[in-house]
Structures are given as C-alpha cells and as structure tokens.
Backbone bond lengths (Angstrom), bond angles and torsions (degrees), N, CA, C in turn:
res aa  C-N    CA-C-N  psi(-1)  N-CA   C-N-CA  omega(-1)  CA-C   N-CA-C  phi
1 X - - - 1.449 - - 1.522 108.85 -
2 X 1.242 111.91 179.27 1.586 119.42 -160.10 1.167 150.97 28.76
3 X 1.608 95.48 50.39 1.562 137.34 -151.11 1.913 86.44 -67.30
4 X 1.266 106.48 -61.80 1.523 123.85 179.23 1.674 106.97 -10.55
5 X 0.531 122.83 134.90 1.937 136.63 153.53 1.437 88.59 -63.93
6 X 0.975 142.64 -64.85 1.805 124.43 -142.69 1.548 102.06 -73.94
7 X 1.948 124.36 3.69 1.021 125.87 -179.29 1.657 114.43 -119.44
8 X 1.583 79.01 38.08 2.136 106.96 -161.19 1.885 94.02 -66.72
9 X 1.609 113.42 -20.06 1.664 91.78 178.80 1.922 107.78 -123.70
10 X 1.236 103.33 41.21 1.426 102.19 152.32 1.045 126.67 -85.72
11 X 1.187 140.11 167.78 1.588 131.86 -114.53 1.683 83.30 -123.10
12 X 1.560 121.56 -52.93 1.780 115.08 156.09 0.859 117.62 -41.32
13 X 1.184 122.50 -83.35 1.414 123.42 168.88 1.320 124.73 7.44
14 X 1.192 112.06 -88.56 1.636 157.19 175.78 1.860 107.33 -33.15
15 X 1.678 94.94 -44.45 1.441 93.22 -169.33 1.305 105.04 -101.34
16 X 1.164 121.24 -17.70 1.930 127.71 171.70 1.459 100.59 -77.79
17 X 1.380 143.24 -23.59 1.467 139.56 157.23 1.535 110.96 -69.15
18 X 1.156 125.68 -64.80 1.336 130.85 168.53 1.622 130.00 -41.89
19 X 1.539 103.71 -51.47 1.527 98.15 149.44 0.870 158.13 -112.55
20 X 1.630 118.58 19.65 1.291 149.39 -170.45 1.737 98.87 -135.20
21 X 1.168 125.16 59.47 1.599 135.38 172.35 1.781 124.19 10.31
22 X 1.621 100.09 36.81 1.409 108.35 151.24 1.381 93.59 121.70
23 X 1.826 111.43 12.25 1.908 110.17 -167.13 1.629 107.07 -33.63
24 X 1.308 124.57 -52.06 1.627 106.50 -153.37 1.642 101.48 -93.06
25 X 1.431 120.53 -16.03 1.258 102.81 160.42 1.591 130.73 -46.46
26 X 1.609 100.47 -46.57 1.427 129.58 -149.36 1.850 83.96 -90.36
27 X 0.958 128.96 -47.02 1.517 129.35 146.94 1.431 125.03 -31.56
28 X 1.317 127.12 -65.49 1.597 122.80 159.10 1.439 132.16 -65.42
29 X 1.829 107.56 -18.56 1.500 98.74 161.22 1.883 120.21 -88.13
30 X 0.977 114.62 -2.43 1.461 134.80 149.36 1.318 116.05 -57.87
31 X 1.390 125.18 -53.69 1.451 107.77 171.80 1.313 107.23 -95.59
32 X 0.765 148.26 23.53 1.586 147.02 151.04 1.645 109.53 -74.45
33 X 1.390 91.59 -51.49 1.207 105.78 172.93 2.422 122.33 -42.59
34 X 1.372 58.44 -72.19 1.936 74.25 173.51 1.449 103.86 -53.17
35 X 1.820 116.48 -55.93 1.827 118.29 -175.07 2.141 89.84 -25.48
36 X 1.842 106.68 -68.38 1.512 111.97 -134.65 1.613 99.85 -79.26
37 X 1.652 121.81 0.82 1.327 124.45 -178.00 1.946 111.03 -74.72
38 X 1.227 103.81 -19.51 1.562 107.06 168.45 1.487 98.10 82.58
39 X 0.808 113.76 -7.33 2.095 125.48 173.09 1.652 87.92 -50.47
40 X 1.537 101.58 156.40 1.614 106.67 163.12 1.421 105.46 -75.30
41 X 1.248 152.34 164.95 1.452 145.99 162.36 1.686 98.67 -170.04
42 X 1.362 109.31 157.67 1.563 144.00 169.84 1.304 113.12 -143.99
43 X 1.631 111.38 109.25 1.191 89.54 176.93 1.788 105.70 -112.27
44 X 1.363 128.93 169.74 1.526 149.62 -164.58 1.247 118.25 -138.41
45 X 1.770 95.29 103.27 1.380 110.81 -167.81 1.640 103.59 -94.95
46 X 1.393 124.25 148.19 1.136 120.69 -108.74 1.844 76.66 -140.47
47 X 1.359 147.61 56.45 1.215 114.00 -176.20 1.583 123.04 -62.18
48 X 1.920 120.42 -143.76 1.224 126.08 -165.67 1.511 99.14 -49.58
49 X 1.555 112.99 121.08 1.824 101.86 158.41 1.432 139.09 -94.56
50 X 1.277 123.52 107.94 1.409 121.31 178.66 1.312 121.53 -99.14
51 X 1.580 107.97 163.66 1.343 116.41 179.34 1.345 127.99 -69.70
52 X 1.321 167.37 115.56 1.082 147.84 -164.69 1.436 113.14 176.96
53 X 1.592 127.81 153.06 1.650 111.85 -176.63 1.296 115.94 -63.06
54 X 1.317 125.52 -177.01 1.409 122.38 -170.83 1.741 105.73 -104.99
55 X 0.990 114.01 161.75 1.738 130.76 177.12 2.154 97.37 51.27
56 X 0.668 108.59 75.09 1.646 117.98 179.45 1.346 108.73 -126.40
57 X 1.553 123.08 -27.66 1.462 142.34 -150.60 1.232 107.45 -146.72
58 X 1.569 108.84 127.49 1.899 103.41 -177.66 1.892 109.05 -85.63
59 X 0.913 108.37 171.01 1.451 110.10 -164.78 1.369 114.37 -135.82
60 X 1.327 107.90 137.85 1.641 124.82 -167.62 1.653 108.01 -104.12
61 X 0.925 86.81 114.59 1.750 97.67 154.27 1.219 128.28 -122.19
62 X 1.938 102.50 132.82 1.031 114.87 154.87 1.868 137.60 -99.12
63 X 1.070 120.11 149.99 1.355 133.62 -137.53 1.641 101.39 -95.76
64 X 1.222 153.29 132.95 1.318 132.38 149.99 1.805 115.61 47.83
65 X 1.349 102.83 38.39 1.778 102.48 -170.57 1.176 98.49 -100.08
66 X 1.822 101.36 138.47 1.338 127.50 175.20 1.935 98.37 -91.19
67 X 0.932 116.52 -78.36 1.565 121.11 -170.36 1.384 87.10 -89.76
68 X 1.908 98.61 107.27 1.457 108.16 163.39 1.295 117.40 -92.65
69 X 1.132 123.08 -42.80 1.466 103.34 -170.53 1.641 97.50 -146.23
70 X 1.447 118.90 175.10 1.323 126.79 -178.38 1.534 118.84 -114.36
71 X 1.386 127.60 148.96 1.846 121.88 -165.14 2.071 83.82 -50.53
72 X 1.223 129.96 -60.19 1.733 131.29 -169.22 1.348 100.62 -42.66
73 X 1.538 112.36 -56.31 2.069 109.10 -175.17 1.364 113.25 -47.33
74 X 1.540 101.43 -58.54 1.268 123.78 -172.48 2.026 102.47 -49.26
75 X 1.000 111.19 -50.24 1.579 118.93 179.83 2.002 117.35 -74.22
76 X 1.127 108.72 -37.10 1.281 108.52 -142.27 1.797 78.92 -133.84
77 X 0.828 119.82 6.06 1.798 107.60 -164.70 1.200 128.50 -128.67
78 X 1.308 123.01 -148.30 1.619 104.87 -177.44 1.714 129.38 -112.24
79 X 1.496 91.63 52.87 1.644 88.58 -157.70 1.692 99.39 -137.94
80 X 1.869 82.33 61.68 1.512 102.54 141.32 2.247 116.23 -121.31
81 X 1.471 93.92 -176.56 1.737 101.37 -173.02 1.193 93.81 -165.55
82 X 1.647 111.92 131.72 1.247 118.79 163.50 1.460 115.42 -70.42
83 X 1.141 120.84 142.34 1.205 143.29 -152.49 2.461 94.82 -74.90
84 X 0.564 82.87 -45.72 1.568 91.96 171.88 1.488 109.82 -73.37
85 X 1.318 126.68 -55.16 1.514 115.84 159.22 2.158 118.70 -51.43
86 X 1.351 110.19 -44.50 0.919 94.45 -170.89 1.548 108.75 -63.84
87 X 1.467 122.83 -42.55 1.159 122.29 171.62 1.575 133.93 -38.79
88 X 1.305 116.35 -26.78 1.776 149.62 173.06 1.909 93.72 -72.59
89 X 0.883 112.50 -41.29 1.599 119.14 -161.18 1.708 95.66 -59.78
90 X 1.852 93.97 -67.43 1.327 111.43 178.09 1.336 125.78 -33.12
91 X 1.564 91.96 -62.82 1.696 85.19 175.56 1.804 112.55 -76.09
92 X 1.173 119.48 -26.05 1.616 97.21 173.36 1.498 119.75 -47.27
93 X 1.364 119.70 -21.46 1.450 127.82 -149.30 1.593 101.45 -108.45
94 X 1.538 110.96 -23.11 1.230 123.76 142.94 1.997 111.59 -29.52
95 X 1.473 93.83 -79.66 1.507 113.07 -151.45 1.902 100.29 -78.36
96 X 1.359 112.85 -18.11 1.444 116.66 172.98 1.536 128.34 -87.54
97 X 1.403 100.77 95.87 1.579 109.52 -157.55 1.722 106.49 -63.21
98 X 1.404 119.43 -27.30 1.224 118.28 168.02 1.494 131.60 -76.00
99 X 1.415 108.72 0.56 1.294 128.81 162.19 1.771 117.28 -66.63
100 X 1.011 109.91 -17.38 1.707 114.29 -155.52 2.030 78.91 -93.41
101 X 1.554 81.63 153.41 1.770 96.30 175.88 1.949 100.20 95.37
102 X 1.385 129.31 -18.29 1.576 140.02 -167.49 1.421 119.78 -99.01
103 X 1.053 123.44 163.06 1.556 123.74 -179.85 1.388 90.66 -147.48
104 X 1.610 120.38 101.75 1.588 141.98 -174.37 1.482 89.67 -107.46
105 X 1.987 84.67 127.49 2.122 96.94 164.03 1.443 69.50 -119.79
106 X 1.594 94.38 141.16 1.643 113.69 170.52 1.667 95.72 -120.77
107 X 1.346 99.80 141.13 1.751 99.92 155.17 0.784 97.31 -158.07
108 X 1.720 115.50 178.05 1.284 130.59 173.32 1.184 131.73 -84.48
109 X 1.826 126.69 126.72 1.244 118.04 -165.83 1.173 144.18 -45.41
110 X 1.483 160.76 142.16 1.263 131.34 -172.08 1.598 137.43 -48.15
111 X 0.850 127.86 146.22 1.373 128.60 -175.18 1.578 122.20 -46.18
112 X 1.255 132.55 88.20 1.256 141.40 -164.74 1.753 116.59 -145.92
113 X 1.160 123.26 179.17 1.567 119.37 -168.56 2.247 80.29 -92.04
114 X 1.111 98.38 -18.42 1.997 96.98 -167.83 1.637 79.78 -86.28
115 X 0.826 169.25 -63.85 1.431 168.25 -164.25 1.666 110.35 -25.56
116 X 1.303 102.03 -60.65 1.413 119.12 169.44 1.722 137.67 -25.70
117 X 0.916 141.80 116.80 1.573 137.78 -166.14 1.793 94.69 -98.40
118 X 1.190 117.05 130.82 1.692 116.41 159.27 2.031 105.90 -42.61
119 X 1.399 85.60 140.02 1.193 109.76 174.78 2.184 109.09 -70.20
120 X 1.606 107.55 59.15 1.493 107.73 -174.73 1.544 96.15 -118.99
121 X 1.614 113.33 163.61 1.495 98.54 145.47 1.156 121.78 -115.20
122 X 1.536 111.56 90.84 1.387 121.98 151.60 1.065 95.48 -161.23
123 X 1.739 140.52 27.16 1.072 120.25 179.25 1.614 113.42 -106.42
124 X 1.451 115.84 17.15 1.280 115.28 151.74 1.544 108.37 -69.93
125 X 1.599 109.87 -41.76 1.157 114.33 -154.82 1.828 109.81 -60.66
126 X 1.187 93.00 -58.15 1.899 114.57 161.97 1.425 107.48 -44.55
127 X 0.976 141.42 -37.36 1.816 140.68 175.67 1.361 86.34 -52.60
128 X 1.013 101.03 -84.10 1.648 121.96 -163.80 1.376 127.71 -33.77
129 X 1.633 109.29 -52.61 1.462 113.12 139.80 1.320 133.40 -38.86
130 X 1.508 120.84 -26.70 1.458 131.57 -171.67 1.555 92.60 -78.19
131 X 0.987 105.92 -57.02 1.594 115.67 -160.23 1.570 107.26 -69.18
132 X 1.552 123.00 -26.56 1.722 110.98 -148.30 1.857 73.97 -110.14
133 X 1.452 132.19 -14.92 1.355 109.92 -160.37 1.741 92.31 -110.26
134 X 0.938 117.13 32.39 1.901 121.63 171.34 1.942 102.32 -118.82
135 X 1.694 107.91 -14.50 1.252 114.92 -169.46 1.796 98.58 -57.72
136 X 0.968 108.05 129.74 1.521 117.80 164.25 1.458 117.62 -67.22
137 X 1.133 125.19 140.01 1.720 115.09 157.92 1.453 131.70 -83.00
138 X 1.165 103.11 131.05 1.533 130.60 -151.03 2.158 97.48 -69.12
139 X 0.948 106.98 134.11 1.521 102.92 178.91 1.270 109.98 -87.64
140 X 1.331 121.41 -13.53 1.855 127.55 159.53 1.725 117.26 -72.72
141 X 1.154 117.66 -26.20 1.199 132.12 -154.09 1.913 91.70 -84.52
C-alpha cells in the first residue's frame, strides 16, 4: 500500500524508496504504466501480511484509493491480511470480470467482536462475494 506519490512522506513508504532505490516509485510508475497499456488489468494492493487461517476475519475494501492509509492507520489500525485470505482475494479478482480497470487495497477490518466471520466453510467464500459484487464498473475497463 501507499504506492501513491501524494503518500511520498509516510514513514513505509519513505524507507522502501530510500533503501530499496526508489522501490515504490518505480512500483507506481509500473502501474501507470500497465493503467495507459489498454491491457485489461486489476491490480491488489497488498498491505501488512500475516500468518493466520483463512476466512476468520471480514475484509475491507478499498476502491480506486489515492490516500490509503495514514503514519496512525498504518501503526495503530487496520491494515493488516492474512496471507491466505489475501491470496483468495487475488484469485477472486482473477475470476471477477468487473474487477478489471481497479486498483483494490483489501485488509482486514479492525479488530472488533463485528470483525469476525461465522465459524462455516463457505464463509470466506460469502466475504468475497460481499466484496467483488459491490465492485463498481470501471469506465477504463
């Protein structure tokens, strides 16, 4: 996350440019790149990744976001994803043709008893539906 230039003095940000020779610049002129290639594309921004089972935690998406997160979110907030959910995301966004034309940061909601997914298996599957069938269609796409 905070691929954006206008998030040029967050503190990630800041130190993945600084010590990795311009990574998230060279990262956002990459998808700029892909946006002006006329290719179909979605891309899935990926915040903090943790370990953890999959569909346990409901999941937030944001849509076409320029200012993703803040140095407080980023610290104190909700912008981690288990590494097995984020992977589920990917491929939904794969198989969701109205997804293409978007740039989705997914994470997991903040820590709350409403945060929680029922203990079923299909309720990754049902998240996921929640999330890919609110997706708007993209006017590039």
């Amino acid at each position: 996350m905070c691929a954006h230039p206008i998030n040029r003095f967050h503190p990630v940000r800041a130190w993945l440019n600084t010590t990795h020779w311009g990574l998230m610049d060279n990262k956002f002129a990459g998808e700029q790149h892909l946006r002006a290639s006329g290719l179909p594309f979605v891309i899935v921004r990926a915040p903090w990744l943790n370990d953890g089972p999959p569909g346990r935690k409901r999941l937030h998406m944001d849509v076409d976001a320029v200012v993703e997160c803040t140095v407080f979110d980023w610290q104190f907030g909700p912008y981690h994803i288990y590494r097995s959910d984020m992977a589920a995301v990917c491929v939904s966004a794969l198989d969701c043709l109205h997804a293409a034309g978007h740039v989705l940061s997914v994470y997991h909601e903040k820590r709350s008893a409403a945060a929680a997914l029922p203990d079923t298996p299909d309720a990754l599957d049902a998240e996921l539906h929640r999330l890919f069938d609110a997706l708007p269609v993209a006017s590039s796409a």
